[in-house]
C-alpha positions, 0 to 999 in steps of 0.5 A: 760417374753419371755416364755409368749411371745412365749406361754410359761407359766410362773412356777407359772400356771403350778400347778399339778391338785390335786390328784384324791379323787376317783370314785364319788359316787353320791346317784340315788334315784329312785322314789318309786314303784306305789302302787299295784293297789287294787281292790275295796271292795267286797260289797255283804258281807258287805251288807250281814252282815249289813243285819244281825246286823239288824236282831239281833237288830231287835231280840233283841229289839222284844226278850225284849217286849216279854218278858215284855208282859211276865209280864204283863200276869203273873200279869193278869193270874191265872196259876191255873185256867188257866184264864185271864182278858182282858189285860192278854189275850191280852198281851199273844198274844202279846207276842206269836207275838213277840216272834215269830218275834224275832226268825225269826230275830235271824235266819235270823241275824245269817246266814246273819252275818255268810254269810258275815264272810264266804265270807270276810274270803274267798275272794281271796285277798292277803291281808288276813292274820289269824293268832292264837296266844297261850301264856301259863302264867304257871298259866293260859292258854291264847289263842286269835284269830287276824285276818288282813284284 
């Protein structure tokens, strides 16, 4: 007790500290990166090529009825005598309209999708990617194209 009084303390207090586990090692986890800011998608191209999937169902759809009215004038037209009724002679020039709407749409639908193909592939992005890709099976040759945008 007189080792209490004087500030003394008593043998049971005076525990070693425990020995050292080592340096701690806390995990920091930093928050993720922002994502890169991306620009906007280019919208001309996608116009383009929405202009030119028009065209091709334009042509494709006109390409059709004149190819109906087709049949009709040869149901109507003798080819021998080169002679028609009423509805085959209408029908002929009909057809001659239509088929001429159908190859302006297929022009016009072929530079507009291939337009915008041009201006999607060559846009300066980081994020395009071509790649080709050739497996041989031994009995026949496959080849595919993959594009990533």
């Amino acid at each position: 007790m007189l080792g209490l009084l004087l500030g003394g303390v008593p043998a049971i207090a005076r525990a070693e500290p425990p020995a050292d586990p080592g340096p701690r090692v806390e995990a920091v986890t930093q928050p993720p990166p922002p994502p890169p800011a991306s620009e906007p998608a280019p919208l001309f191209p996608y116009l383009v090529g929405a202009l030119g999937v028009s065209a091709l169902s334009v042509a494709a759809v006109t390409g059709f009825f004149a190819m109906n009215q087709r049949g009709v004038v040869e149901d109507h037209c003798s080819p021998t005598l080169r002679l028609c009724d009423g509805a085959g002679k209408q029908a002929s020039e009909t057809g001659r309209a239509l088929r001429d709407v159908s190859t302006a749409a297929a022009i016009v639908g072929a530079v507009g999708v291939g337009l915008s193909a041009y201006l999607l592939l060559t846009a300066p992005s980081q994020q395009n990617q071509i790649a080709i890709s050739v497996s041989v099976d031994g009995a026949s040759p496959k080849a595919a194209f993959v594009a990533h945008f």
